[in-house]
N, C-alpha and C positions, 0 to 999 in steps of 0.2 A: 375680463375677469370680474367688475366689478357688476354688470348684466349679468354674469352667471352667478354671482354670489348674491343678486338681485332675488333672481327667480326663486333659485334655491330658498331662500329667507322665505318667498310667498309661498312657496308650493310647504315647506313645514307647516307657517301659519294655518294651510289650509288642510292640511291634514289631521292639527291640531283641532279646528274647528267642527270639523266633521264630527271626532272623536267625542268631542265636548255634546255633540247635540246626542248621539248616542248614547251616551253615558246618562242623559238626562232623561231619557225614556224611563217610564218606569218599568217594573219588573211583574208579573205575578206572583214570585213567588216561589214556594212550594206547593203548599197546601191551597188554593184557592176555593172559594166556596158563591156556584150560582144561588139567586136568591130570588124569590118570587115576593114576596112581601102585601104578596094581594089576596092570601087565602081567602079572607072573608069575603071579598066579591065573588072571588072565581070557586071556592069548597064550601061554601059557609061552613069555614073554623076560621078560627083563633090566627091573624096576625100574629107573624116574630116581629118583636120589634128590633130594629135597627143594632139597638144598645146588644140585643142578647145574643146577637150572631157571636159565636166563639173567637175568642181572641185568637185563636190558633188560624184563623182564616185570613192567610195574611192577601187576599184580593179579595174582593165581590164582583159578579159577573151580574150586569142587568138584561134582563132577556125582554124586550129589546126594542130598536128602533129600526125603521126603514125608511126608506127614500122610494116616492115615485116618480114616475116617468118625467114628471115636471120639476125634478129634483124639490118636493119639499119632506122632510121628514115628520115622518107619521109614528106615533105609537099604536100596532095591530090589536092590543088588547087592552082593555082599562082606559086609554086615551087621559084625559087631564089627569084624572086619579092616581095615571102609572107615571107618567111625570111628577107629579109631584111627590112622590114613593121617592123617584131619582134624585129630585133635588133634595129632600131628605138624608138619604145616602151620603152627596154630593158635599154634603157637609158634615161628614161623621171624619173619622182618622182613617179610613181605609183608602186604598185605591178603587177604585170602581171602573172599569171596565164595561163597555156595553156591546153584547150582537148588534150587529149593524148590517146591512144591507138591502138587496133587492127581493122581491118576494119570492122569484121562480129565478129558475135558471133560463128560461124565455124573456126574462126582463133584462136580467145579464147580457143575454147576447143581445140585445139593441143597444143598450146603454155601451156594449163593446164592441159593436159591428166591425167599425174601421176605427179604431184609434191609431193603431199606426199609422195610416195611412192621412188623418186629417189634424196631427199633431194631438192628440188629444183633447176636440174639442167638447165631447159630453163629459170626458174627465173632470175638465175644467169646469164646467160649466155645473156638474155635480156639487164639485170643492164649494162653490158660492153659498149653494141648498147649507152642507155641511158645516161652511161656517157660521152661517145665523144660526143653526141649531144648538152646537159646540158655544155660541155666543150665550146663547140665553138658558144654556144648562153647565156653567164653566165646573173644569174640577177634571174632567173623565182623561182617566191615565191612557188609555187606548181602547182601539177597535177589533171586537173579531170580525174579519168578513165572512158573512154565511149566505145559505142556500148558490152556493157555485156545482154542486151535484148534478148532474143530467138526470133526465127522467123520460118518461115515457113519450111527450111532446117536445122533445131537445130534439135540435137537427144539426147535424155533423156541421162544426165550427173550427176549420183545418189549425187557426190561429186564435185560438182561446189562449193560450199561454202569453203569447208574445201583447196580444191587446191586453189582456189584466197584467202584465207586467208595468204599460202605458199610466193604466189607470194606478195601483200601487205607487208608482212613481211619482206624479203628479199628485196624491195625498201626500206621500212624506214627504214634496219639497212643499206644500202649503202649510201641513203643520208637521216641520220637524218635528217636536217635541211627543207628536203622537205615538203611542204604540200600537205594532200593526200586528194583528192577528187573523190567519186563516182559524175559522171554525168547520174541521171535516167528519162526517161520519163513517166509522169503522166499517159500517157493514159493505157502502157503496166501495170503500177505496177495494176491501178483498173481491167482491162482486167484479169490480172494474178491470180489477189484476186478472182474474180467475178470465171472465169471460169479457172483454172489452167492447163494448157498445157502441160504441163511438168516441170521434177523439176527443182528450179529458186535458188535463194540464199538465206541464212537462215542470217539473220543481226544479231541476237545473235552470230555466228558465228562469221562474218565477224567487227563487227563494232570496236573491241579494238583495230583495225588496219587502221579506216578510223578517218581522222580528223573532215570531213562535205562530206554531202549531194547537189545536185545542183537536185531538181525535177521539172522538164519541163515542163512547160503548155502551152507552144508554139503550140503548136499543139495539141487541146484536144479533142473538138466539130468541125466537119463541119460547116463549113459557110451555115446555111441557114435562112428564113424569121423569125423566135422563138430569131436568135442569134445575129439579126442585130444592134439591142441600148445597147446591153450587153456584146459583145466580146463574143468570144467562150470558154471563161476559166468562168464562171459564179459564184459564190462563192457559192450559193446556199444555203441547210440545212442539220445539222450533222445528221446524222445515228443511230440508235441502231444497229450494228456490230455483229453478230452473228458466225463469221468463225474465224480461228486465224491463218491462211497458206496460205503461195503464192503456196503453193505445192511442200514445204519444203518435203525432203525424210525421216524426222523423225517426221512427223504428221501426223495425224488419222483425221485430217479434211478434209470435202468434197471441201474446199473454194468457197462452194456457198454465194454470201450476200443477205443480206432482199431484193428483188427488190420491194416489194409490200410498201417502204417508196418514193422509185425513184420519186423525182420530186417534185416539191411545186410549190400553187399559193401564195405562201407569198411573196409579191412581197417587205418587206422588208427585205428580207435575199437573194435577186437577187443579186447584185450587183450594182444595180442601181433603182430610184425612180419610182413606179408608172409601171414596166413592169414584167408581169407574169414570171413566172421561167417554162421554156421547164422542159418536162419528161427526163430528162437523168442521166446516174450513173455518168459522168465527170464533176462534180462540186469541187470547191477547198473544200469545207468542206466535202464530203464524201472523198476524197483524201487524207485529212487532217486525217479523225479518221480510215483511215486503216494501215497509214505511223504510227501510235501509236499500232497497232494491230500487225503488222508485225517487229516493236522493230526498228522502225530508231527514233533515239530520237529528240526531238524535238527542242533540244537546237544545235542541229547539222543540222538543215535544212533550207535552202534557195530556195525560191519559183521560179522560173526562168520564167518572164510573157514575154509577149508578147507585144511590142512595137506600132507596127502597125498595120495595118487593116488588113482585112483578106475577100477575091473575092471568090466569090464561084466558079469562073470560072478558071477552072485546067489549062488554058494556059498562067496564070499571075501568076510570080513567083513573091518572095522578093520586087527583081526591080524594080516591077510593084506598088506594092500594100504598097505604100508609102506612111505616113502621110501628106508631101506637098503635091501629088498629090492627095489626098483626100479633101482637101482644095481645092483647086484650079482648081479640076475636080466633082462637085458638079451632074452632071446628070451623067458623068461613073459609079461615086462611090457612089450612092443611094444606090443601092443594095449590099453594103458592110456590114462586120460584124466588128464595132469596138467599143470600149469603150467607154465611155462618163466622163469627167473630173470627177466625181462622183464616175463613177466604177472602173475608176481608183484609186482613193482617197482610197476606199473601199480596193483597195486590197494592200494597203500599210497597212494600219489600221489589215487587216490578217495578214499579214506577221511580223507583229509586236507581235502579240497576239497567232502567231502559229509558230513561226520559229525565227531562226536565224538572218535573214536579208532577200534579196530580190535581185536576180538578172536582170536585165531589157537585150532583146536581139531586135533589136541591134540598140545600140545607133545612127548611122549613119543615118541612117534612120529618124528617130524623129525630122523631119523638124527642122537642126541644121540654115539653114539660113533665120529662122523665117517665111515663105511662108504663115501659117495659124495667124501671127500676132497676136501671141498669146505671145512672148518670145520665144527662142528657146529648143529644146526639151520637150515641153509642156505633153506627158503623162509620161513620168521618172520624172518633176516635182512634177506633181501630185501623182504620187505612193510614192516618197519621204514626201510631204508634209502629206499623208495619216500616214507612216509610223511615222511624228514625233508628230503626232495627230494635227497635222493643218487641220482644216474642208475645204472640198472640198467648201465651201459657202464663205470663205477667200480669195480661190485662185482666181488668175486674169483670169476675164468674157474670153471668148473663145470661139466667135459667129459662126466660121466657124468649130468648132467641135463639133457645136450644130445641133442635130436633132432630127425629131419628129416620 
């Protein structure tokens, strides 16, 4: 009895332990907000500074660090200068959060070849890389991992799931305290559903090992005439779902979806008042009930929109395609695709009712020195104001992001 009331005492302790380290991760949030902080190198504009990011952002997301082959961590863009942006941050009140990982998803599968099979030894051998890194930049609440996407030069990897479960694992027992974030993009997961490629990750697998999701809609629809009062993330209409596989290596589905539901003129489930919904499968609510099809839970998911407009013309970058300059350049940017305080509104109001919270990219952008005199950062207000069920009919009028 008293060996049994032994154990019993240890296995609480260690439940309670567990709990405690959990508990200590930190959160994003609701509202988080990526940050680029490098305008002037990378647009020559105007730096936000650290101080002016809105208090309503309760993370920042640093985009980003990598690791090579030789596990050392590198920054791909700005190099010292973005680093020291980080440690900046690093000591502001916010949580900070940074992208993390490999370059390609060809770097993944070596870095994952055989983990199972060799107890995790590039896992570990990574953690080393990542803790000098983590050393000499202290502060960063968690990690997204990104570029796990297949692409054109991926080769069928039957046990991608089970090896990055390896590797997940072996980060969170190095740094408990870390938070572990997948960074996915929306277009690839529908793509992957719709027509499966090859085999992708199985989230029953992987998920006891992820804290949250970040799914991307940054880049969902092309910019064209159907996208232009709507943004190119459109919210759309939910689906009858007929597949249950990204092209998991332990499922018997074809992962084809219904295409013959694709599209609605219910122009109130657009995303905005009064404009027809384009035929396409990248809408947030068919994205929405496939992220439930493929087991990412839903109380684990953060919708990552899209801040600014969006040119159909492939020779403007970020830069270019700025919310002040949309204000303020009224005949360039007719032919833009961006939101309307409304669809905006709209997709806080999603994010609310289908996720976690909402991450907005990238705040710097979002006419922080008020250009469209509307207040500053005028569409993260409104996703916010969406999200706290404040009606887009409350928010302050906004004539120069008004079109017809």
């Amino acid at each position: 009895m008293f060996f049994y009331n032994s154990l019993l005492l240890l296995s609480n302790i260690l439940i309670v332990a567990v709990h405690t380290q959990s508990e200590s991760r930190a959160s994003l949030g609701n509202s988080s907000c990526s940050y680029s902080g490098n305008l002037k190198a990378e647009c020559d504009l105007e730096d936000v500074s650290i101080a002016d990011i809105p208090l309503a952002c309760t993370a920042v997301i640093f985009d980003g660090i990598y690791m090579d082959l030789a596990y050392n961590a590198y920054a791909p863009c700005g190099g010292d200068d973005l680093l020291a942006k980080l440690d900046m941050m690093l000591k502001s009140s916010k949580n900070v959060f940074v992208l993390y990982g490999h370059s390609t998803q060809e770097e993944w599968s070596q870095v994952l070849a055989c983990e199972v099979c060799n107890n995790g030894t590039n896992s570990q051998d990574e953690m080393k890389g990542l803790k000098s890194f983590l050393d000499q930049h202290p502060g960063i609440k968690g990690l997204l991992i990104t570029n796990l996407e297949l692409d054109d030069n991926s080769v069928d990897f039957p046990e991608y799931s089970e090896n990055l479960k390896v590797y997940l694992d072996t980060m969170r027992s190095t740094f408990p305290d870390l938070a572990i974030g997948l960074y996915l993009v929306g277009k690839f997961i529908v793509d992957q559903y719709t027509h499966p490629k090859s085999t992708w990750l199985n989230f029953t697998i992987i998920d006891s090992s992820v804290d949250f999701y970040s799914i991307s809609v940054v880049t969902f629809n092309d910019c064209t005439d159907e996208f232009k009062l709507l943004g190119t993330a459109p919210i759309g209409l939910s689906k009858s779902l007929n597949t249950t596989s990204l092209g998991h290596s332990n499922s018997s589905s074809t992962g084809s979806s219904n295409s013959s539901s694709t599209g609605s003129s219910n122009s109130s489930s657009t995303g905005s008042t009064n404009v027809t919904m384009p035929v396409t499968n990248y809408t947030l609510s068919n994205l929405k009930d496939i992220l439930a099809d493929i087991s990412i839970p839903q109380n684990k998911t953060y919708y990552r929109y899209r801040l600014s407009p969006l040119s159909s013309d492939d020779t403007l970058s970020l830069c270019n395609d700025t919310v002040a300059e949309f204000c303020s350049n009224a005949t360039g940017s007719s032919s833009w695709c961006f939101d309307t305080i409304e669809s905006f509104n709209e997709k806080g109001q999603f994010a609310k009712e289908n996720g976690a919270g909402f991450i907005v990219n990238i705040i710097d952008l979002n006419d922080p020195d008020n250009v469209c005199k509307c207040g500053p950062y005028p569409s993260f207000n409104a996703i916010l104001d969406g999200y706290n069920g404040i009606s887009a009919n409350t928010s302050k009028e906004c004539a120069l992001l008004k079109r017809s």
